[in-house]
N, C-alpha and C positions, 0 to 999 in steps of 0.2 A: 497271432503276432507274426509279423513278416522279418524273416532274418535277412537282415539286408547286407550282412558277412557270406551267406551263401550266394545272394542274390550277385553281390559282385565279383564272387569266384568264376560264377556260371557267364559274366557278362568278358569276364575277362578270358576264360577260357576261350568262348567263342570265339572273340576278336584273334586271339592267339591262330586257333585252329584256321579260320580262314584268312589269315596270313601266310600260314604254312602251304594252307591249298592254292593261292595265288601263285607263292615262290615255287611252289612244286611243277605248275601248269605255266610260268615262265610268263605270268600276267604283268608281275613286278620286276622293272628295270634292275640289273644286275649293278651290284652297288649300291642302289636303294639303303638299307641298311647302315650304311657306310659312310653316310652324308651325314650323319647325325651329328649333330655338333651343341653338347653338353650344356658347355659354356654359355653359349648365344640364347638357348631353348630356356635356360633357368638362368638366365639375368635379371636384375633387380634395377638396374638404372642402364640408360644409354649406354654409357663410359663402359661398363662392363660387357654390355652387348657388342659396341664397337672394337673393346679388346677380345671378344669370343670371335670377332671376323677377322680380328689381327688388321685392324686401321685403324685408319683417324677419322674426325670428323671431316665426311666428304664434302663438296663443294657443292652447293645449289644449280638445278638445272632448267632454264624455263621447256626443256623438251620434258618435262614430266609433269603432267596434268593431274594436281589430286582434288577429287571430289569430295567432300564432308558437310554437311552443317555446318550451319554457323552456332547454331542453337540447338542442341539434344534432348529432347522433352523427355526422354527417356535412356537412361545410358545402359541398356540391357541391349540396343541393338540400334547400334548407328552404322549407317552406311557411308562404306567407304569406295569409291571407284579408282583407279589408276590408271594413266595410259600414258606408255610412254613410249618416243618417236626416237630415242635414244638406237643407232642401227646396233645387232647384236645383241638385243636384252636377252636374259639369260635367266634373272631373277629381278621378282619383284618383291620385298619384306616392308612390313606394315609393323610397327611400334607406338604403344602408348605411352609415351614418360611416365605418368602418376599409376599406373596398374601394378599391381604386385612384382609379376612378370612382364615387360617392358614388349616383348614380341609377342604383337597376337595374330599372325600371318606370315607364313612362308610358300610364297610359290616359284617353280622353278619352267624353264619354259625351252622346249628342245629350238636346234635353230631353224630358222625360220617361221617360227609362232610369231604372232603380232602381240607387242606387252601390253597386255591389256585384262583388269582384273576389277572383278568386285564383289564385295563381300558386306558381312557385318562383323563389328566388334564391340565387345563391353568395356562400357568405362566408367569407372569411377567416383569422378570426378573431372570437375574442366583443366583438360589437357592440351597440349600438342599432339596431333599426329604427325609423325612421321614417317615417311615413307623412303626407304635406299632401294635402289635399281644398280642396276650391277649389269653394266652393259659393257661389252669391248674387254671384260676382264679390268674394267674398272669401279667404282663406286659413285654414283650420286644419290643428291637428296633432295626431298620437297618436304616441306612443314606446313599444317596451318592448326589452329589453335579450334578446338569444339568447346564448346560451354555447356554443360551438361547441366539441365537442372534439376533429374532423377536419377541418381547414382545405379550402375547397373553391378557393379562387381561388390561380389562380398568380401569382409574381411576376415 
């Protein structure tokens, strides 16, 4: 029988240790650490997430291009694309409204990177994505709606 109490000590440890051999060998930006932001990472709705960045709901931008489905035959892994022409992007965060945890994507981008991201994310159920960009030391947003019609997140 596989003890899977040890199995995740040893996974955890790992990840520990070479975090520590990163921060040691000066891999990981200084600060790193520090960005963490509790509130935002374990939000359950928008509202909450939106109060974990300390705003409001931002203003919609057509400089922010998001890519989704229209239709998720599978919500274990829909793809999302971003690109935004917004000058000064800085970050890009991806949001599912209906997910347990509403943020399933944070990326941050030194100056002069081009905003430009893609990934995959599990859902649900049919949702919104939305998508905040955080350019100029400001906030915007893009939403479009996935229609999931095989739930990918467990409850």
């Amino acid at each position: 029988m596989v003890n899977l109490e040890r199995r995740q000590a040893l996974k955890t440890g790992g990840a520990l240790g070479l975090w520590g051999l990163f921060l040691s060998l000066g891999l990981v930006p200084q600060g790193a650490q520090a960005e963490w932001n509790k509130p935002l990472f374990s939000a359950k709705t928008m509202n909450e997430a939106l109060d974990g960045l300390g705003a409001i709901l931002p203003a919609s931008s057509e400089a922010i291009a998001l890519t989704v489905p229209e239709i998720a035959e599978n919500g274990a892994v829909v793809p999302v694309s971003v690109t935004s022409t917004l000058p000064d992007t800085t970050r890009i965060m991806v949001f599912v409204d209906k997910n347990p945890n509403v943020l399933a994507a944070d990326f941050s981008f030194p100056a002069g990177t081009e905003g430009f991201v893609t990934t995959r994310v599990k859902m649900g159920q049919t949702a919104q994505v939305i998508v905040l960009v955080k350019a100029d030391g400001k906030l915007y947003r893009a939403a479009r709606e996935v229609k999931v019609t095989q739930g990918g997140c467990g409850g």
